[in-house]
C-alpha positions in Angstrom: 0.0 0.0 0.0 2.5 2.3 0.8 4.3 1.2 -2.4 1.6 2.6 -4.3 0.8 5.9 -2.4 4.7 6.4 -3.2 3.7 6.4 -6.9 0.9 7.6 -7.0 2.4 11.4 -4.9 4.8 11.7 -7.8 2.2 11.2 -11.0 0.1 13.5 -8.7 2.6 15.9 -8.8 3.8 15.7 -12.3 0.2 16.2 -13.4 -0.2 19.3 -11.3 2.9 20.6 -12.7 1.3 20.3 -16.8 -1.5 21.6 -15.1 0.1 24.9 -14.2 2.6 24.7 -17.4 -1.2 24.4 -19.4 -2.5 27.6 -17.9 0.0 29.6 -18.1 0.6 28.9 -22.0 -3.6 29.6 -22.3 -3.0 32.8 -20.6 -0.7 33.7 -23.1 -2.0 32.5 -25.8 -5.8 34.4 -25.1 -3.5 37.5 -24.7 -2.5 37.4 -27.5 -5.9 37.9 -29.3 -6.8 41.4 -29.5 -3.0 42.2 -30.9 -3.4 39.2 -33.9 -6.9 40.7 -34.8 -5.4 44.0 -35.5 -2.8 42.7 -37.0 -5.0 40.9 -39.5 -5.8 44.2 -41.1 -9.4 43.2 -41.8 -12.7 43.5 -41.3 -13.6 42.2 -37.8 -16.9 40.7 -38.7 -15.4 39.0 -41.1 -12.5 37.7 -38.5 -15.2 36.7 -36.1 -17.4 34.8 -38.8 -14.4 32.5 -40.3 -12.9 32.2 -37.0 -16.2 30.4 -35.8 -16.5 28.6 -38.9 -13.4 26.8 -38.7 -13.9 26.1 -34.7 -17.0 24.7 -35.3 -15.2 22.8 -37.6 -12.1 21.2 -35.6 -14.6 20.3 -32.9 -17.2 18.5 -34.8 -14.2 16.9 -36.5 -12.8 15.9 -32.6 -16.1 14.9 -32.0 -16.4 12.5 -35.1 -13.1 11.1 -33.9 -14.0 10.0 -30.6 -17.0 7.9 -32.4 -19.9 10.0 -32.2 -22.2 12.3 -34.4 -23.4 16.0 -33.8 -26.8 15.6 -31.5 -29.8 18.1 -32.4 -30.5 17.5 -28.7 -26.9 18.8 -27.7 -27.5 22.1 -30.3 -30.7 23.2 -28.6 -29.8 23.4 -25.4 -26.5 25.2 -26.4 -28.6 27.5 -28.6 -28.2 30.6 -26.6 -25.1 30.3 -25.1 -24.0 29.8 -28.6 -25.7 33.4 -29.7 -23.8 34.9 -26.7 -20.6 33.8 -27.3 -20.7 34.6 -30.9 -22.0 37.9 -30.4 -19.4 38.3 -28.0 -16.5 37.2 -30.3 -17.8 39.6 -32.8 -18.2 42.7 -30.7 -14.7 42.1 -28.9 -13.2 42.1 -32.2 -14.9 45.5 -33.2 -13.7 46.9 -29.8 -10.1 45.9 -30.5 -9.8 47.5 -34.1 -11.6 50.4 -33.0 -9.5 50.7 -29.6 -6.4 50.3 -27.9 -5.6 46.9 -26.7 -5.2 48.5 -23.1 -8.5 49.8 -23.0 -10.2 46.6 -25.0 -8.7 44.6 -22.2 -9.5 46.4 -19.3 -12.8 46.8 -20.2 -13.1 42.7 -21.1 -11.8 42.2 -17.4 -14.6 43.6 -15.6 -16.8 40.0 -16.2 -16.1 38.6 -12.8 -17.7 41.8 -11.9 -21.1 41.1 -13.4 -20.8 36.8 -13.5 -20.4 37.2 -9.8 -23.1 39.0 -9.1 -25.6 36.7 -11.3 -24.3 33.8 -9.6 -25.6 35.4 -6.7 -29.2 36.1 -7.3 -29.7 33.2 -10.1 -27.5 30.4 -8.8 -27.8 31.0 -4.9 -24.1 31.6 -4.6 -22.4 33.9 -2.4 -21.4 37.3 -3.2 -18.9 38.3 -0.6 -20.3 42.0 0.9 -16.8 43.4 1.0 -15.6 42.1 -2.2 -17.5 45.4 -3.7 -15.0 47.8 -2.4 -12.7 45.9 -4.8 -15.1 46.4 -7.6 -15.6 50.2 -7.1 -11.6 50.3 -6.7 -11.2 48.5 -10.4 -14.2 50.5 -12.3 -12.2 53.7 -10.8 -8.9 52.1 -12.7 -10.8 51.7 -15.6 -12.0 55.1 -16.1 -8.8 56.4 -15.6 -7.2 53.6 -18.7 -10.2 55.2 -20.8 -10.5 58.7 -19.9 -6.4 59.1 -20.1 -5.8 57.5 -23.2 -3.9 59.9 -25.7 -5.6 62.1 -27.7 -3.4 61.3 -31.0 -4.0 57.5 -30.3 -6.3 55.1 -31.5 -9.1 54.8 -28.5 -12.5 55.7 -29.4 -16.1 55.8 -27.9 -16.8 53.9 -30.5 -14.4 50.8 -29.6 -14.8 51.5 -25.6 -19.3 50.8 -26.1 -18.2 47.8 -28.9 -16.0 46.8 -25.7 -18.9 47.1 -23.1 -21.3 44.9 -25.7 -18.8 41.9 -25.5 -18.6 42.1 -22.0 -22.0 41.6 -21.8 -21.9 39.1 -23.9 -19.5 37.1 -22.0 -21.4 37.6 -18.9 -24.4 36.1 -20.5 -22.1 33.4 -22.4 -20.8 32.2 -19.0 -24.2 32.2 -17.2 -26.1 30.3 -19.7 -23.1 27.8 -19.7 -23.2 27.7 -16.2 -26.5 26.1 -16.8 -26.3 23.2 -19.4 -22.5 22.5 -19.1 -22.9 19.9 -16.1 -25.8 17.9 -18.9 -22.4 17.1 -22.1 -18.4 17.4 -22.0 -16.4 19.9 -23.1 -16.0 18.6 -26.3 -19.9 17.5 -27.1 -20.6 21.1 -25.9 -18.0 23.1 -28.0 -19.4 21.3 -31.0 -22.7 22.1 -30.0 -22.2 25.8 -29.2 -19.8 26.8 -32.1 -22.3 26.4 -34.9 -25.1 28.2 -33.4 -22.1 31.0 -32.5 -21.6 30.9 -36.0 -25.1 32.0 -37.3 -25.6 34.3 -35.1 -22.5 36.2 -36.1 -23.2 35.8 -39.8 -25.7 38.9 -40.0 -22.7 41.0 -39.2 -20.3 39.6 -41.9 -23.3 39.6 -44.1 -23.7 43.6 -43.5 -20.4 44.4 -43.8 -19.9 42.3 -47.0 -17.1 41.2 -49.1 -16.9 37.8 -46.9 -14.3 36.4 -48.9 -12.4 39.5 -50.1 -9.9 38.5 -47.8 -5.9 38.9 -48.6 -3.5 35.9 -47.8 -2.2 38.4 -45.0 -5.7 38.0 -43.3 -6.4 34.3 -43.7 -3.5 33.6 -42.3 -4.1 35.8 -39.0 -7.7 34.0 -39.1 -6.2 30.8 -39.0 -3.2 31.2 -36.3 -5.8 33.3 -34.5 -8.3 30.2 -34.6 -6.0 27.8 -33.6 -4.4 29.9 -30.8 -7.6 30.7 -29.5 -10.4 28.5 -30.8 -8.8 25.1 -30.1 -5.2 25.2 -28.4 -6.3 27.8 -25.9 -9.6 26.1 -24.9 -8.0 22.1 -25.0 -5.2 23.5 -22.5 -7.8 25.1 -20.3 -10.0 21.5 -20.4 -7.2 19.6 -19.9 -5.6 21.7 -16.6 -9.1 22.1 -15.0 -8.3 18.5 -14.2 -5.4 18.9 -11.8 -5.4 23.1 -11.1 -8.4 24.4 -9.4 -11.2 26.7 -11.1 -10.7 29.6 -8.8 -7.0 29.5 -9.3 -7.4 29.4 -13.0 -9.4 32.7 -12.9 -6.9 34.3 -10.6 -3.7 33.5 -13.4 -5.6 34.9 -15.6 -6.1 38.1 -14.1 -2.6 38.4 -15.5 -4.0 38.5 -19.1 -5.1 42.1 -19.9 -1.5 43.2 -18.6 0.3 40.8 -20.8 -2.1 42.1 -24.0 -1.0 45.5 -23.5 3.0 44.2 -23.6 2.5 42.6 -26.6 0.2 45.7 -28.1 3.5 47.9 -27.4 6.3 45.7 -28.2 4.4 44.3 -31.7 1.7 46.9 -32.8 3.9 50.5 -30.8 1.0 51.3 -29.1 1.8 53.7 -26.1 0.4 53.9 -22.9 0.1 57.1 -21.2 1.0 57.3 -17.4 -2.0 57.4 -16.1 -2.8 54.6 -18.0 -0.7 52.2 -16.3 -1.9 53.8 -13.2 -5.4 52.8 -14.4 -4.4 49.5 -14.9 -2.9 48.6 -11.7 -6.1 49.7 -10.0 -7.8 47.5 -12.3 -5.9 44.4 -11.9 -5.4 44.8 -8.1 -9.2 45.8 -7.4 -9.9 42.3 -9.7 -7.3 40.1 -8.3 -8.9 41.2 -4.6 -12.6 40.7 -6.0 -12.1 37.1 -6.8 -9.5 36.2 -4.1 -12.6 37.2 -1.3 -15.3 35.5 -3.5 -13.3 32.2 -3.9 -12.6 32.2 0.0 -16.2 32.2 0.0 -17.2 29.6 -1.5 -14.7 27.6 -0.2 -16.4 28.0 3.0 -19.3 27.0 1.8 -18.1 23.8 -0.4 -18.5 21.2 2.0 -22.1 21.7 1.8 -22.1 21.0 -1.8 -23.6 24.9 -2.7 -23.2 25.7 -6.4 -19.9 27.5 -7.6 -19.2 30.0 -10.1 -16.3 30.5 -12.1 -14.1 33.2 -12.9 -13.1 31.2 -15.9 -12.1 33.5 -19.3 -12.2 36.8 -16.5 -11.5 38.7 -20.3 -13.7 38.2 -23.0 -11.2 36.1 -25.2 -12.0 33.2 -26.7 
């Protein structure tokens, strides 16, 4: 017996460690998002559409491999999370072309601020009372990362309510998951969800037209953008919720918007004004204490089996 607890703390351990080694490559990866879109140097709508067209793709293709068919069943009940997130991947795109990366990623980290909250009064979960200083201290760093932005740079209003509309989005995404995801598995759900996130973003390409007036240049940021995001990014995040815990995944990846706006400066020279990195510190220190009181919360209440909600994707990249 103690021959095979000997073997087992090791594997243990080893799995823990590609746990952590598999979040902190998703992290970087999703950061990397709003940088490749405006780097495509086309339409977002048109992003958006073919990047959910070829992730619906590679998961009904990983479904088919494991042996079974696309369910109807499966698609209905992902309908409308499949709506939200499409709508979401849409808007977030608009909001990065028509923004700064800084400010599209500030604003795309204020979910846990609206997820928590509808936990709370739709899932019976726990919304920790003093967990909303923290949330008044980040929407204070946010206003400063908008409202100091240089006036000869490339933020708009425009971009900033485009930003607002994903982060909606995602709240609703999250909360309509939260509701079916416990009934299929990752993969039966993606390939569920993706199509219906398709349509729904196809009314958008359709207005903005010229859907396959598309340079090489663009199709190939589509595809490295797909398979970043779309499918290496979400398989890593399945495959370390195994080992590494929900509520420490959303705290790493409070690290994300900060990691966006390196890359927006050292690939795109974008520059961030001073008050703009004072902005987002406030931001990501009011987050990181929002969720660090919320999971102590319900950790206290695990034991008696009380729903949780995740601050899973705490930006709105997918």
């Amino acid at each position: 017996m103690s021959t095979r607890v000997a073997a087992t703390g090791p594997r243990l351990a080893d799995k823990r460690l590609a746990g952590a080694l598999a979040v902190a490559i998703t992290i970087t990866v999703f950061s990397f998002a709003s940088t490749l879109v405006k780097r495509a140097n086309t339409p977002a709508e048109l992003v958006a559409f073919w990047r959910m067209i070829i992730t619906a793709g590679v998961w009904n293709l990983i479904v088919l491999a494991q042996g079974h068919r696309p369910s109807w069943r499966n698609i209905r009940m992902a309908a409308l999370p499949g709506v939200f997130f499409g709508l979401d991947i849409a808007f977030f795109y608009l909001g990065a072309t028509h923004n700064t990366v800084a400010n599209a990623e500030m604003i795309g980290a204020m979910t846990p601020f609206l997820v928590v909250p509808i936990g709370a009064k739709y899932f019976g979960e726990r919304l920790h009372p003093r967990a909303l200083f923290f949330a008044l201290f980040a929407f204070g760093g946010v206003a400063i990362v908008l409202f100091s932005a240089p006036a000869n740079g490339e933020a708009s209003l425009r971009g900033s309510v485009f930003g607002v509309i994903a982060l909606c989005c995602w709240a609703g995404y999250i909360s309509c998951t939260r509701r079916v995801r416990g009934q299929m598995d990752v993969v039966a759900y993606m390939a569920a969800m993706t199509p219906v996130a398709t349509l729904a973003v196809l009314p958008l390409a359709l207005a903005r037209g010229h859907m396959v007036s598309i340079t090489g240049h663009g199709w190939m940021y589509i595809v490295l953008l797909t398979m970043m995001t779309g499918v290496l990014a979400h398989g890593l995040m399945v495959f370390a919720q195994a080992t590494i815990p929900i509520g420490t995944i959303g705290i790493a990846q409070i690290a994300q918007p900060a990691l966006a706006a390196l890359w927006s400066y050292l690939i795109l020279g974008e520059v961030l004004h001073g008050w703009q990195v004072v902005g987002m510190l406030l931001v990501l220190v009011g987050l990181l204490g929002f969720v660090l009181l919320n999971q102590r919360n319900v950790a206290r209440h695990q034991a008696a089996e009380e729903p949780v909600i995740t601050t899973e994707g705490s930006g709105a990249t997918v």
